[in-house]
N, C-alpha and C positions, 0 to 999 in steps of 0.2 A: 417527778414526784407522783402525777395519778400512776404513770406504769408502774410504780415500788408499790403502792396500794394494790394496785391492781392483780399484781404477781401476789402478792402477799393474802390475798382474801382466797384467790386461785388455789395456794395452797391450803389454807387453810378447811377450804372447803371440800379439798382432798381428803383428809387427816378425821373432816368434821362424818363426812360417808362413810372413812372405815371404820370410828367407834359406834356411829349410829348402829353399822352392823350389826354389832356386839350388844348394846341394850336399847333399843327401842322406846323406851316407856321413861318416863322421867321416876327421880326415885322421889319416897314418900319427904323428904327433907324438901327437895324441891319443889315440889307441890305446895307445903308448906309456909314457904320461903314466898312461893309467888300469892300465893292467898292472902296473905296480909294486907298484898297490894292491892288486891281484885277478890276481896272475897264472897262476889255476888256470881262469880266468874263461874262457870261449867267447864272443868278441864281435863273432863274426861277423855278428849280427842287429842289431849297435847302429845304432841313427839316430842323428843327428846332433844334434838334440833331449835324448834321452837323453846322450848323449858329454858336451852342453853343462850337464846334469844333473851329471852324475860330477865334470865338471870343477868346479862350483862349489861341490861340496863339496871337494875337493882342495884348492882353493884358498884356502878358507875360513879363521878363524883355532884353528878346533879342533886337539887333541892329534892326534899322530899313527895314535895306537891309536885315538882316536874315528873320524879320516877313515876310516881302513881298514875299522873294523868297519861302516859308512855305505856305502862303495861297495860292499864284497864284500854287504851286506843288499840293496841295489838289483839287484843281478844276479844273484839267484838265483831 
């Protein structure tokens, strides 16, 4: 089971380098999206990588107060 994990992040971190290529900068939605959570946040420096970090927990099926306390810990 960790090696299925393990292969699986392996790729996906493949897949995650070749879009990063492609846009760099998270888009205005996203920024958005994460501010709600953290809107004391400074996220000028975020890549797009991370944004795609932020966002999966947001999206995820956690409490509201867990997302929050999860992105605002990420970015500090």
């Amino acid at each position: 089971m960790k090696r299925t994990i393990a292969l699986a992040l392996i790729a996906a971190a493949g897949f995650a380098g070749t879009a990063q290529a492609i846009t760099t900068s998270p888009s205005a939605n996203d920024l958005h999206v994460i501010r709600n959570y953290a809107p004391q946040a400074d996220l000028s420096d975020l890549t797009k990588s991370e944004a795609n970090a932020l966002l999966a927990i947001i999206n995820s099926g956690g409490s509201e107060g867990s997302k929050t306390f999860k992105v605002r810990s990420m970015l500090q």
